[in-house]
N, CA, C and O atoms as a DFTB+ gen file, in Angstrom:
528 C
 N C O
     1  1     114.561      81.806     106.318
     2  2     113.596      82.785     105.871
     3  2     112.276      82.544     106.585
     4  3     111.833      81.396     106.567
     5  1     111.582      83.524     107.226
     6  2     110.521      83.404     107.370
     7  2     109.609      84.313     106.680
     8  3     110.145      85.110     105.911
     9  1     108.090      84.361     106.823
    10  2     106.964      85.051     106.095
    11  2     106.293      85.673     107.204
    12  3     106.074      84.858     108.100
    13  1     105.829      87.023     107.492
    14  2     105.148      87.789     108.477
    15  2     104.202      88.439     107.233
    16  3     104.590      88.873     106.148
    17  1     102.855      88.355     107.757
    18  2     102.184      89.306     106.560
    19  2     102.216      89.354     105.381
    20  3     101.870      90.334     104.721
    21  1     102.690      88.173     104.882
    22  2     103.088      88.014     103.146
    23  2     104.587      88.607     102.915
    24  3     105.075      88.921     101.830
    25  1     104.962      88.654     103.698
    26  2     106.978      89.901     103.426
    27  2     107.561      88.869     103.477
    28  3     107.103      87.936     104.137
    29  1     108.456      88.793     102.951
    30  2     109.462      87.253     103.522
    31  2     110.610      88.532     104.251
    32  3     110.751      89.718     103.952
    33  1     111.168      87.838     105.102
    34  2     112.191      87.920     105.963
    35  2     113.336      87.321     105.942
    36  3     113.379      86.419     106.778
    37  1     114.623      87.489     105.116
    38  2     116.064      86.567     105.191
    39  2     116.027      86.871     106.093
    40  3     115.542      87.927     106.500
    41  1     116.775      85.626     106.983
    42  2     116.964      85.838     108.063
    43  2     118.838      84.971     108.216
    44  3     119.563      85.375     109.125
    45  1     119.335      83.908     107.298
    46  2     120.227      83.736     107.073
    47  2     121.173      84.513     105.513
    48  3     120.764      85.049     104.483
    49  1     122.819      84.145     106.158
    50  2     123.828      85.273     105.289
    51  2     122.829      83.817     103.611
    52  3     122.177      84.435     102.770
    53  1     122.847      83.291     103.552
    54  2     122.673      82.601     102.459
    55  2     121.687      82.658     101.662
    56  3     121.806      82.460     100.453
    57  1     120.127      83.052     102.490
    58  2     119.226      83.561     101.720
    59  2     118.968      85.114     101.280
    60  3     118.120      85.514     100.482
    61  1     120.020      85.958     102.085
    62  2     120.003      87.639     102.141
    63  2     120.509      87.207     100.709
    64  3     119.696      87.292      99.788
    65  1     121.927      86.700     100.414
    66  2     123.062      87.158      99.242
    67  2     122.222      86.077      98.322
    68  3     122.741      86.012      97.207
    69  1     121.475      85.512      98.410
    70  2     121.144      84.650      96.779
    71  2     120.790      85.347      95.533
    72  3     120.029      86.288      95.308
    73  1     121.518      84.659      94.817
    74  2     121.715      85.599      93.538
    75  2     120.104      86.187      92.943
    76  3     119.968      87.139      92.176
    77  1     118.933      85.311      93.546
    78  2     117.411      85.746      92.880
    79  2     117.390      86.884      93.000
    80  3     116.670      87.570      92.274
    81  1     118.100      87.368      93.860
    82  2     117.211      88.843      94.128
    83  2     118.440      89.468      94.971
    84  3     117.987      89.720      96.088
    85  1     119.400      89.719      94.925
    86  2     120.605      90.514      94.854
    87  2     121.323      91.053      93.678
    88  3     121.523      90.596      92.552
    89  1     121.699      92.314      94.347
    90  2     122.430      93.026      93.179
    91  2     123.587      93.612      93.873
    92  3     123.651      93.880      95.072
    93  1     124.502      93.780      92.967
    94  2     126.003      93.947      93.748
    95  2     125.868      95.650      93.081
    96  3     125.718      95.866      91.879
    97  1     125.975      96.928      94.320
    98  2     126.119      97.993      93.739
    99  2     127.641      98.408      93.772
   100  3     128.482      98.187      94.644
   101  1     127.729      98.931      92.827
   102  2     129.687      99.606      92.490
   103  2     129.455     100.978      92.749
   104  3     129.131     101.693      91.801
   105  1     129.590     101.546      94.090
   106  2     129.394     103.402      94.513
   107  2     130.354     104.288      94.302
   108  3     131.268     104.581      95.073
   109  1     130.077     104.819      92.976
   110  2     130.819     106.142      92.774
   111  2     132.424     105.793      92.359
   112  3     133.296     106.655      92.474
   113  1     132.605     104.940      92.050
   114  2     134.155     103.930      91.016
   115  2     134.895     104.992      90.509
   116  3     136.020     104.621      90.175
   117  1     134.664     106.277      90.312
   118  2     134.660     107.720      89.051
   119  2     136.054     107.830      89.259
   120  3     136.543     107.770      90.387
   121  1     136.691     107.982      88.272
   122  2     138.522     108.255      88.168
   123  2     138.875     109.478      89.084
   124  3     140.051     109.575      89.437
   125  1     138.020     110.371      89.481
   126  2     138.476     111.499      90.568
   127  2     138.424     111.024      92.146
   128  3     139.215     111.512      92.952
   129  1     137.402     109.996      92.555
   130  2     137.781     109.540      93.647
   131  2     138.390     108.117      93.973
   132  3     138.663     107.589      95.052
   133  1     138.500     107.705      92.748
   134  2     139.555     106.450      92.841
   135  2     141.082     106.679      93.074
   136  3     141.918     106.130      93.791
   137  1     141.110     107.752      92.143
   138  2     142.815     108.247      92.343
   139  2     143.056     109.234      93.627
   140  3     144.264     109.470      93.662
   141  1     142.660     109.626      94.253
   142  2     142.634     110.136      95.736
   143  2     142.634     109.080      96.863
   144  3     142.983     109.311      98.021
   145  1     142.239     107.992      96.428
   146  2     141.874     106.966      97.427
   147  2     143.591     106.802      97.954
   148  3     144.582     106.800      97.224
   149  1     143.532     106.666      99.528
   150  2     145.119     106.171      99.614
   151  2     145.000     104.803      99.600
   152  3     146.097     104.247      99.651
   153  1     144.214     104.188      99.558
   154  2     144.824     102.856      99.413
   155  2     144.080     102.234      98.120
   156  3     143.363     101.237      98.199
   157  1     144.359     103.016      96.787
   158  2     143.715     102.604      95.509
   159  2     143.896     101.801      94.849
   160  3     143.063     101.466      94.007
   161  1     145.808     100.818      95.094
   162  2     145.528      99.594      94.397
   163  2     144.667      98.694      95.369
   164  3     143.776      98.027      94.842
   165  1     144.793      98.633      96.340
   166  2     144.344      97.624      97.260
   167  2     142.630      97.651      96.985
   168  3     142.043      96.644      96.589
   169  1     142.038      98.751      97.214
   170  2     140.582      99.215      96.808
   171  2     140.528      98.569      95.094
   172  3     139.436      98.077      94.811
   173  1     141.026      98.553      94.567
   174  2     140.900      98.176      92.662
   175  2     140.951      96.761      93.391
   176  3     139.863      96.356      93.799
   177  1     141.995      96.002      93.597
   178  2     142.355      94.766      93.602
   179  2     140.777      93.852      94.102
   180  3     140.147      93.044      93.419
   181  1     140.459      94.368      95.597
   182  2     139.307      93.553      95.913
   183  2     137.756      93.822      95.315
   184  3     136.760      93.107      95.206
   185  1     138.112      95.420      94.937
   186  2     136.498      95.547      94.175
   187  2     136.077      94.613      92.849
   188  3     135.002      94.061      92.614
   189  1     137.785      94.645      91.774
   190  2     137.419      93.359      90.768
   191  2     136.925      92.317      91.558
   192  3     135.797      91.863      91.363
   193  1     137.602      91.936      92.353
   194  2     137.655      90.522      92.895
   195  2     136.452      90.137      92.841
   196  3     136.136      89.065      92.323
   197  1     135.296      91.266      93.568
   198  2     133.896      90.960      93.783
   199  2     133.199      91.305      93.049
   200  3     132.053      90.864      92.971
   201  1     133.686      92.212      92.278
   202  2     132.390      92.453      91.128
   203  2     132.757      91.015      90.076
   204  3     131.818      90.442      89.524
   205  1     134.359      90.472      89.860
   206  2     134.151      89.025      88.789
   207  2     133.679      87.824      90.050
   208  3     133.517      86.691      89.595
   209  1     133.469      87.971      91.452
   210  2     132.746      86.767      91.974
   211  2     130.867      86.921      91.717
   212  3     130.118      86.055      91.266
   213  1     130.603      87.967      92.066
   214  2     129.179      87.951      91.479
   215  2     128.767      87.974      89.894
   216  3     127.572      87.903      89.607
   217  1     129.719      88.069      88.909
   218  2     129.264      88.374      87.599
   219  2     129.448      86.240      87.676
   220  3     128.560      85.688      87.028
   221  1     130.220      85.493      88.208
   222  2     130.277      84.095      87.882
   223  2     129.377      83.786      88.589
   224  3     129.073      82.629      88.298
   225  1     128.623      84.242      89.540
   226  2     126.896      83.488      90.038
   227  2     125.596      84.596      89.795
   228  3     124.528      84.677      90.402
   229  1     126.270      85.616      88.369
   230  2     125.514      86.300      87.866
   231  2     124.187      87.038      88.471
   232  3     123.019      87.161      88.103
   233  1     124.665      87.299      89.154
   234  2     124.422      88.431      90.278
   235  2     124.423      90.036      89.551
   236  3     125.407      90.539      89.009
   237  1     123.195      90.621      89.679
   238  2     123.769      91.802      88.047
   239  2     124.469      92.902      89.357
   240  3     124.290      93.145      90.550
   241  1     125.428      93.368      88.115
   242  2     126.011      94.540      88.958
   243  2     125.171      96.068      88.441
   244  3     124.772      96.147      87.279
   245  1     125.013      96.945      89.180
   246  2     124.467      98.024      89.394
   247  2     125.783      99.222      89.795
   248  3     126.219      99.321      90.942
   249  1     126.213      99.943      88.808
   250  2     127.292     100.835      89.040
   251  2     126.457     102.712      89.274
   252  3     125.557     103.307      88.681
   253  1     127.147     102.973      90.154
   254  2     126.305     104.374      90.111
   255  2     127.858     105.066      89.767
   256  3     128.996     104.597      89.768
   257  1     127.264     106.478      89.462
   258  2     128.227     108.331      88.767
   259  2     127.671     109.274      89.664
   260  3     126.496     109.259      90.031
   261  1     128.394     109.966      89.956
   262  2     128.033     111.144      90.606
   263  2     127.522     111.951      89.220
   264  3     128.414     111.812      88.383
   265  1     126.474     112.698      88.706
   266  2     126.351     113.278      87.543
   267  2     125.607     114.802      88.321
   268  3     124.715     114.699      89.163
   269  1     125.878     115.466      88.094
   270  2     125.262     116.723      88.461
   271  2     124.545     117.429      87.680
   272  3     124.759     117.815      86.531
   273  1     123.466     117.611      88.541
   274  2     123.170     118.559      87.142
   275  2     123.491     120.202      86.501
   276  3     124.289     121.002      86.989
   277  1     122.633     120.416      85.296
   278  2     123.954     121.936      85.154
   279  2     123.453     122.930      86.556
   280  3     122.881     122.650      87.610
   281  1     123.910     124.025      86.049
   282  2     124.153     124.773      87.849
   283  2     122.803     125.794      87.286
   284  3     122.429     126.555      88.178
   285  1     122.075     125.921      86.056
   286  2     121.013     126.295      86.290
   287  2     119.648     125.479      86.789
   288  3     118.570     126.059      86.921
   289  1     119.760     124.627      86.945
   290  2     118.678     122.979      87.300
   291  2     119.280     123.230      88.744
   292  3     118.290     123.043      89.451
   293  1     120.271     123.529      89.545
   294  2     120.354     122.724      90.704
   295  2     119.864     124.027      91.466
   296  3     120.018     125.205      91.145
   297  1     119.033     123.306      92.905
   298  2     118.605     124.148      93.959
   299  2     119.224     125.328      93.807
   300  3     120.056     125.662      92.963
   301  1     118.469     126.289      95.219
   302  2     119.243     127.369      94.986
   303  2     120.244     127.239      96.430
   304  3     121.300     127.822      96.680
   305  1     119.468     126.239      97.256
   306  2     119.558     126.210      98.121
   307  2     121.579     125.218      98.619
   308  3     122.489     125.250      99.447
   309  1     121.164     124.577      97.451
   310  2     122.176     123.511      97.414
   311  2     123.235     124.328      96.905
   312  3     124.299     124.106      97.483
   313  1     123.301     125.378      95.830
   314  2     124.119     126.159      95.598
   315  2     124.770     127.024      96.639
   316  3     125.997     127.124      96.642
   317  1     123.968     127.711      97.599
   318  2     124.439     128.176      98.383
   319  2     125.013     127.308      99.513
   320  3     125.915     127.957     100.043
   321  1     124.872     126.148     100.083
   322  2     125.651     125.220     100.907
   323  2     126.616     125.228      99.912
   324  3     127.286     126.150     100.379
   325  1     127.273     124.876      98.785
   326  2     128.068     124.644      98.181
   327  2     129.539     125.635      98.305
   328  3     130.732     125.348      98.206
   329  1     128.816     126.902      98.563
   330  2     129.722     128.416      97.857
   331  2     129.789     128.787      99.338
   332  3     130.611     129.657      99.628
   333  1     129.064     128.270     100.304
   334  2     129.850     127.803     101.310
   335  2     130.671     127.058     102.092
   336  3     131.314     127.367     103.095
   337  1     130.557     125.955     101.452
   338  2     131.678     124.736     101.532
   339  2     132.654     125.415     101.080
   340  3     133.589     125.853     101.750
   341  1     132.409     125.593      99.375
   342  2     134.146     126.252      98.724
   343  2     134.921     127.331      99.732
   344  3     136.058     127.334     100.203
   345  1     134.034     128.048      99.823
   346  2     134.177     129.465     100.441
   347  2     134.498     130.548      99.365
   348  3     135.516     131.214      99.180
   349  1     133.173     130.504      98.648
   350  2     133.100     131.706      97.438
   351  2     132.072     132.167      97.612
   352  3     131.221     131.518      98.220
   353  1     131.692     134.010      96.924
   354  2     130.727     134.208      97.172
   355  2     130.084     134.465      95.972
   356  3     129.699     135.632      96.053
   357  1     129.818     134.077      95.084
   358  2     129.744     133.985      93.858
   359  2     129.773     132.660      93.008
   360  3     130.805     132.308      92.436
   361  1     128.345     131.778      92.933
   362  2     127.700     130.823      92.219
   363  2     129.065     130.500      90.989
   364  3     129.829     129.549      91.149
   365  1     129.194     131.575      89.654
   366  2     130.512     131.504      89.087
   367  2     131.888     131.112      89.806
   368  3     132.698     130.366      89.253
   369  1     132.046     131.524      90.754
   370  2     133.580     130.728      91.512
   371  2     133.445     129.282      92.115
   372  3     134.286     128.824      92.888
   373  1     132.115     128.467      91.631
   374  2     132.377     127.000      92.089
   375  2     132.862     126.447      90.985
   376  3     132.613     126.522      89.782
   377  1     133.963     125.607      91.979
   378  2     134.638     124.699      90.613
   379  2     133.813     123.684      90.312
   380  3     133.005     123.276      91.147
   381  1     133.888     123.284      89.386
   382  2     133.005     122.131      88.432
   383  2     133.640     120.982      89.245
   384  3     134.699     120.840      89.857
   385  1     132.496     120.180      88.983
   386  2     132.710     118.974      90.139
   387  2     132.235     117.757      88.965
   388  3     131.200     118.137      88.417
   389  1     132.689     116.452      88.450
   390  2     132.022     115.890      88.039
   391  2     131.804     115.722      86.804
   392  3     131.235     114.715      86.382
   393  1     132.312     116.883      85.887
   394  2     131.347     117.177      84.700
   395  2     131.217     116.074      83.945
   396  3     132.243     115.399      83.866
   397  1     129.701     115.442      83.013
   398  2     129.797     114.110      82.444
   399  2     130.919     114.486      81.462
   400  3     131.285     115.642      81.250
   401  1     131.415     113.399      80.895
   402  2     132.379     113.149      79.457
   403  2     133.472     113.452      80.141
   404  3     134.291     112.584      79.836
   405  1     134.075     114.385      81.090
   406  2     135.563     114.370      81.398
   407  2     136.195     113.103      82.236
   408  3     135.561     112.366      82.992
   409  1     136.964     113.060      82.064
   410  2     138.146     111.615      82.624
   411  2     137.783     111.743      83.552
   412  3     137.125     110.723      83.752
   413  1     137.681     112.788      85.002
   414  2     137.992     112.212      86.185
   415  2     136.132     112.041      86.630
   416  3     135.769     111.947      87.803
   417  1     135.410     112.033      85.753
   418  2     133.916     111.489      85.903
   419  2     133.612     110.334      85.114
   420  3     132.471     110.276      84.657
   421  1     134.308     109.522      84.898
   422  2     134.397     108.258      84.169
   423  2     134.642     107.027      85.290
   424  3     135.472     107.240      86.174
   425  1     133.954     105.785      85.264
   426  2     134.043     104.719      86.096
   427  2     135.833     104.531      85.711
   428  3     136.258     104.794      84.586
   429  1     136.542     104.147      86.599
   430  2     137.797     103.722      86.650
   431  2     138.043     102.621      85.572
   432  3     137.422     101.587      85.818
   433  1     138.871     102.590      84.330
   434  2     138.862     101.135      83.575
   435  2     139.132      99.931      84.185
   436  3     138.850      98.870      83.630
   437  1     139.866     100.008      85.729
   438  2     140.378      98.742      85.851
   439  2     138.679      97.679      86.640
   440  3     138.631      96.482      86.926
   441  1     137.632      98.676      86.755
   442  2     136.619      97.952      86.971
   443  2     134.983      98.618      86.260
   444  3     133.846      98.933      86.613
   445  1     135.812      98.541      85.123
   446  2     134.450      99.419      84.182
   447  2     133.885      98.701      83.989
   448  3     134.386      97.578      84.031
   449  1     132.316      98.859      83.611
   450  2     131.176      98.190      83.350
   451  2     131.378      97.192      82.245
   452  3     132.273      97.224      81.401
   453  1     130.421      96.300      82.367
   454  2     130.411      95.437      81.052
   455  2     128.938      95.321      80.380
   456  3     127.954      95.861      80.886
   457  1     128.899      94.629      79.296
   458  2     127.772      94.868      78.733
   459  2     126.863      94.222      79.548
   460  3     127.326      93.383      80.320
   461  1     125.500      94.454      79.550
   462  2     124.423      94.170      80.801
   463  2     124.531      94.645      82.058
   464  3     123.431      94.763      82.598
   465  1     125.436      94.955      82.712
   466  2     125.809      96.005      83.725
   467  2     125.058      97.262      83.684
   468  3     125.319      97.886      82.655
   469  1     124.085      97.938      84.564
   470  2     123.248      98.650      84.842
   471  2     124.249     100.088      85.375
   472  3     124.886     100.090      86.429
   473  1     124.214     101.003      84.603
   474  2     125.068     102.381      85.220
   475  2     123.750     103.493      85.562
   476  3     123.050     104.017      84.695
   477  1     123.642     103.660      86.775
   478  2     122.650     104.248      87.386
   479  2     123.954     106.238      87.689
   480  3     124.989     106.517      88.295
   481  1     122.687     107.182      86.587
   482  2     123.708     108.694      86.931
   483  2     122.633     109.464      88.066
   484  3     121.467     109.798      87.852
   485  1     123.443     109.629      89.360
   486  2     122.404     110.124      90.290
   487  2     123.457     111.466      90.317
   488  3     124.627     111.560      89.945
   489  1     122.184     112.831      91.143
   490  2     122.773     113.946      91.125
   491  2     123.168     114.265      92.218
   492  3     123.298     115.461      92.481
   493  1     123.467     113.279      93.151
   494  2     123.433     113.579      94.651
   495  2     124.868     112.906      94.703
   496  3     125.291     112.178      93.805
   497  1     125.757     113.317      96.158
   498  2     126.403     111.574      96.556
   499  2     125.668     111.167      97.127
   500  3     126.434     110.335      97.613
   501  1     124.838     110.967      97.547
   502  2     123.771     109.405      98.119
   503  2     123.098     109.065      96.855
   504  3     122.658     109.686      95.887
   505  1     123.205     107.621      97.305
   506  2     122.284     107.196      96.272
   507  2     121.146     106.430      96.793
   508  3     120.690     105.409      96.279
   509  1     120.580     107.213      98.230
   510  2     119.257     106.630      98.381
   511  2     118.634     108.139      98.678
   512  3     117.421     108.053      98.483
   513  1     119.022     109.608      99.110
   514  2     118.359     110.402      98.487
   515  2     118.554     111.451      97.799
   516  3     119.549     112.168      97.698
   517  1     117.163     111.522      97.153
   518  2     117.688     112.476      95.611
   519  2     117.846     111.554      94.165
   520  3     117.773     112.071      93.050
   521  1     118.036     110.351      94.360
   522  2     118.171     109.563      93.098
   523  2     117.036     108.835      92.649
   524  3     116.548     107.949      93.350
   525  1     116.523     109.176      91.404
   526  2     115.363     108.368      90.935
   527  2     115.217     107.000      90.941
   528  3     114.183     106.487      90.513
């Protein structure tokens, strides 16, 4: 590690990953793109693996949701990229993507949160923009 200007700088894998100040994020886990995944046991198998190696050097985990918001809140702009993606012309002919409380918008059980586990609901898929 070095210090430039008061910033510290990791500069080794050992001071980047120390548990002070790392957080292990879990992106988008949601039962609709877990079960599409082609290789979804293999993807389950190593994501436990690492989310129970950082919960034993307590490392907090940070899980994000795709959560959308309702379709009167969202752009107008984003609506229309959308109903062009689908290929509808009519705001009413997008299929619901996401909706909170249904199964396939639920973190996957085989690596669901635990208590103290941070579930961050962003309205975007990125979760560096657009998410509070």
């Amino acid at each position: 590690m070095t210090i430039r200007k008061g910033a510290k700088i990791f500069t080794g894998l050992k001071d980047i990953v120390d548990p002070v100040h790392t957080a292990l994020v879990v992106w988008d886990v949601q039962n609709m793109l877990v079960d599409s995944s082609f290789n979804q046991e293999t993807f389950l198998i190593n994501t436990k693996r690492l989310i129970d190696k950082a919960r034993s050097h307590q490392i907090p985990i940070i899980y994000t949701k795709i959560t959308p918001l309702p379709r009167e809140y969202e752009s107008p702009f984003r609506t229309y990229m959308m109903m062009k993606r689908v290929g509808v012309d009519d705001p009413d002919k997008l299929p619901q993507f996401m909706v909170p409380g249904a199964p396939e918008a639920e973190i996957h059980k085989d690596i669901f949160p635990q208590d103290g586990d941070i579930v961050l609901d962003k309205h975007t898929p990125s979760i560096f923009i657009g998410t509070h």
